[in-house]
C-alpha positions in Angstrom: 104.7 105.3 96.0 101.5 106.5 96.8 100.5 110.2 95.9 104.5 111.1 95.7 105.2 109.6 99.0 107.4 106.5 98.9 106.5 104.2 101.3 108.8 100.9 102.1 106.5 98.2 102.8 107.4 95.5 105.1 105.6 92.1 105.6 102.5 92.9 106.8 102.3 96.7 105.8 98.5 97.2 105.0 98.6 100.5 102.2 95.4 102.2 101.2 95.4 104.3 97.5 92.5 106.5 97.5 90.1 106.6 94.4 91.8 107.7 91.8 95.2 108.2 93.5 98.5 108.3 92.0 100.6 105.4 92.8 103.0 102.8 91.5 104.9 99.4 93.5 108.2 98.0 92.4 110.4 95.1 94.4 113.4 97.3 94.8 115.2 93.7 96.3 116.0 90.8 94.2 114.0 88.7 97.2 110.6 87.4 96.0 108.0 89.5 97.1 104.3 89.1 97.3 101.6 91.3 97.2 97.6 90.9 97.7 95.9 93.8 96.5 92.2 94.5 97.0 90.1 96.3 94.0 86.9 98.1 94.8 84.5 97.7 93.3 86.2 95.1 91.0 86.6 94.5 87.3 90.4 96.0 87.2 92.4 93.1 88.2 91.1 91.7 84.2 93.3 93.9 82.5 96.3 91.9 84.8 94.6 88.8 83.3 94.5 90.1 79.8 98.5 91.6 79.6 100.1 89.2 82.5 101.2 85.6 82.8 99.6 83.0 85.0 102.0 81.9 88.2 102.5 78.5 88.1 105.0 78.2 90.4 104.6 81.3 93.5 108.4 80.4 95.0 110.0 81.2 91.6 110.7 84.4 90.9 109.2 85.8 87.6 109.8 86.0 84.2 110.9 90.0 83.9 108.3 92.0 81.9 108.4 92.1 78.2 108.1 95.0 76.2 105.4 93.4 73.9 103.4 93.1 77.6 103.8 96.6 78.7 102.8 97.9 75.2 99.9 96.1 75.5 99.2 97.4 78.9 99.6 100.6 77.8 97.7 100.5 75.2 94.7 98.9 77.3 94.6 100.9 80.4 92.1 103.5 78.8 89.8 100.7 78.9 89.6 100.4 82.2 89.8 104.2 82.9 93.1 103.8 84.3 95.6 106.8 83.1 99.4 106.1 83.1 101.8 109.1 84.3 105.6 109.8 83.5 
């Protein structure tokens, strides 16, 4: 979703989030998917680092997210100047 607007991204699909735009991803599939996103300028993708989990393993699919994790990103996001929205 970017900006209200879902978008269903195929292999391949190149999406651009303005600055400070309102979006969110989910795998709607219980296929492995992949994504590659590009921060700029950079310095966000250390709050994944901080509340994720390293991948050890890119053809299993994940661990599903704990709560203790998405507290923690939640209560880290300010830090980053990142805003959460219901």
């Amino acid at each position: 979703m970017v900006e209200g607007k879902e978008i269903v991204a195929k292999s391949g699909t190149f999406v651009n989030v303005p600055p400070n735009g309102t979006h969110s991803f989910k795998n709607k599939t219980n296929d492995l998917a992949k994504t590659q996103i590009i921060l700029a300028p950079g310095g966000l993708e250390n709050l994944f680092v901080e509340v994720g989990d390293e991948v050890l393993d890119p053809t299993i699919q994940p661990s599903p997210i704990l709560d203790s994790q998405m507290k923690k990103f939640a209560d880290l996001v300010s830090d980053y100047g990142v805003e959460i929205k219901q």
